[in-house]
N, C-alpha and C positions, 0 to 999 in steps of 0.2 A: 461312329460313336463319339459322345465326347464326356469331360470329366463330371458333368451335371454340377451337381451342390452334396452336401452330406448326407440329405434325406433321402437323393437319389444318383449314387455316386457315379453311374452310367446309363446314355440315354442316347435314343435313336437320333441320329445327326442324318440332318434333311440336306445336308450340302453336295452331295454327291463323290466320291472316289478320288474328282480331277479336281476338287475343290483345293485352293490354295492355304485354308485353313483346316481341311482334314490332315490327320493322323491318322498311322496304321500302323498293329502293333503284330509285329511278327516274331513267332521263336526262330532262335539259332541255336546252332552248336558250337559255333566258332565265332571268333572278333571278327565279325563286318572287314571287306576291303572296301574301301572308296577307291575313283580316279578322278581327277579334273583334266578338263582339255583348257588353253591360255592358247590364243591366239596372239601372235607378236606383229603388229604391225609393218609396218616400211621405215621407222623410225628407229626399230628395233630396241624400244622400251616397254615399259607396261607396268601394272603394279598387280600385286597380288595379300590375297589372306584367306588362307581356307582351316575348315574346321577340324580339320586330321593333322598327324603328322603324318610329310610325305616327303619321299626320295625327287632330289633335283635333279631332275631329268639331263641328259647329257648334253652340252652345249649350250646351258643354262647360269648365266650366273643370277644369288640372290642376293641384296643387300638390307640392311637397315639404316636406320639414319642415325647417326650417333648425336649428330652437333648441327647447331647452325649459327653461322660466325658470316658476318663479313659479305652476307650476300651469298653463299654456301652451305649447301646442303651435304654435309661430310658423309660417305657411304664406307658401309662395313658390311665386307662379304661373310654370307650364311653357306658355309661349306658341308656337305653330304645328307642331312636330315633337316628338312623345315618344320621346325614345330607347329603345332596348331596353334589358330591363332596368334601366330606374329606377321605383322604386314610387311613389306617387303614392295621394294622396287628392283624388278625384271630387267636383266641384258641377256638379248637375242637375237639371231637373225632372225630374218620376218621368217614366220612360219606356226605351226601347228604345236603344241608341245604337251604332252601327258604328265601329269603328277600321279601317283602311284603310292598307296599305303607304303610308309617306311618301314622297314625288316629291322633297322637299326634306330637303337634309341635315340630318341632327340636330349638337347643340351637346351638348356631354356638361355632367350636371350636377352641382356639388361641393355639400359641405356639406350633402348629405340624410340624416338621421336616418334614414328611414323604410328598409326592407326588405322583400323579396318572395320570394314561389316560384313557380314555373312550373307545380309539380302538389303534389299535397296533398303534403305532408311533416309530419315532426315536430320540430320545431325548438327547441334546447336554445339558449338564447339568452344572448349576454355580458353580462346585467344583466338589466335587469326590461323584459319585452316588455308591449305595450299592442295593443289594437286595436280598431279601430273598432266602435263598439254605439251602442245607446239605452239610458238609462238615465232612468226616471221621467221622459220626454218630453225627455232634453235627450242631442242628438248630441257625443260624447267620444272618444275614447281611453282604452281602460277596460282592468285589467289583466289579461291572456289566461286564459283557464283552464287549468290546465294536468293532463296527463291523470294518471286515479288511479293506473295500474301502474307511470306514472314522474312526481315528481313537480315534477322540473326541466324536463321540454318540454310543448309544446302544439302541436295541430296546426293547420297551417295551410293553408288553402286553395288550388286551386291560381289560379294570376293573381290571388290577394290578397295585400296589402301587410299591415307592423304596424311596429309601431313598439319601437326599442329605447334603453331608458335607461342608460347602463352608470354603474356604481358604485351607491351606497346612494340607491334613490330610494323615498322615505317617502309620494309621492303616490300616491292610489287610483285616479286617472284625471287626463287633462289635457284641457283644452278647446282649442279650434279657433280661431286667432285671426287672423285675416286679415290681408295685407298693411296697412302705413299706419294700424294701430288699437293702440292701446294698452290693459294690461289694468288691470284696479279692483284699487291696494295697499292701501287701506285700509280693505278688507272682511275679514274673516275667511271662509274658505271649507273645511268642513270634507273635503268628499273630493274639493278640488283643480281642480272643473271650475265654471265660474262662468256663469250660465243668468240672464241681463237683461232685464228684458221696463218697458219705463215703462207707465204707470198707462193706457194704451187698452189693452195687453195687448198690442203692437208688440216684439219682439224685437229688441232695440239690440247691435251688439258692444263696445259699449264708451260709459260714462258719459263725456259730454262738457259737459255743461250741468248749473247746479244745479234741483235735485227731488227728485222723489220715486220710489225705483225699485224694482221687485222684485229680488231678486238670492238667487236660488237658495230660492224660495217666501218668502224673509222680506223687509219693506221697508225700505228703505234710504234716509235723507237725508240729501240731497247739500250740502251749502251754496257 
């Protein structure tokens, strides 16, 4: 069926069952549970936004993006209930992970940068969109591609997040920088995303001691 017009407010729908535009309308007795399944790659990131609120599965961290300064994409963790729709950047080891209707109330979240869709869309965005990649080994916020027949949108997946900058932003990508860490100002950094590794070859987020560092394949000394 579909919703027809006024004169014939429901009408035989020729599309079939599996049809991506069918609707079906079924009774309950009780609030629906949903689950999602998130795949986490080898990188152990990922973005997320779904239409429920649901419990963060264990092992799971979620964030939003508060700020972006500097070439930094500031992260702020979503602890116990994920509200529906708010987008969110995923830390995990690789692996399989279940989202599960929340038992406990969700708290709604302000001051999130980030953006999502529910199903693939194509999205013309109010400033310069970013989203999550890899680039020459180091996890970012890189700027979207956006498609050749238009070249103001890109599309976007469905239950993935991105991120949007509005006014003139001159960075090529922003890096990920975690609660309670501060970023390196007095490195130059040419396409905005900043990759630390000290001299074992240990990935630091942030120079806190004087040494000697990698930072973004070139070394850095710190005094």
């Amino acid at each position: 069926w579909n919703w027809g017009t006024a004169a014939a407010p429901l009408t035989t729908w020729a599309g079939g069952v599996d049809s991506p535009s069918a609707w079906r309308l079924v009774a309950v007795d009780e609030e629906p549970e949903f689950t999602y399944n998130l795949t986490v790659g080898e990188a152990g990131w990922a973005t997320l936004m779904l239409g429920f609120d649901a419990t963060i599965p264990a092992g799971v961290k979620a964030y939003t993006v508060s700020s972006t300064e500097n070439g930094w994409a500031t992260l702020e963790e979503v602890t116990g209930t994920l509200p529906a729709k708010t987008a969110v950047i995923i830390e995990a080891v690789k692996g399989d992970y279940t989202f599960e209707t929340a038992t406990e109330a969700a708290v709604a979240v302000a001051n999130n940068a980030l953006e999502g869709t529910l199903y693939p869309k194509n999205i013309t965005p109010k400033g310069t969109a970013y989203v999550l990649s890899i680039v020459e080994g180091t996890v970012g916020l890189y700027k979207a591609t956006l498609n050749q027949s238009n070249n103001t949108a890109f599309l976007n997946n469905a239950n993935k997040a991105y991120l949007v900058v509005e006014g003139a932003s001159e960075s090529a990508s922003y890096g990920l920088r975690l609660p309670g860490t501060t970023g390196i100002e007095n490195v130059t950094v040419e396409n905005g995303v900043k990759a630390i590794f000290d001299l074992t070859g240990r990935r630091v987020e942030a120079i806190t001691a004087p040494g000697i560092y990698i930072v973004n394949g070139k070394k850095v000394l710190v005094k």
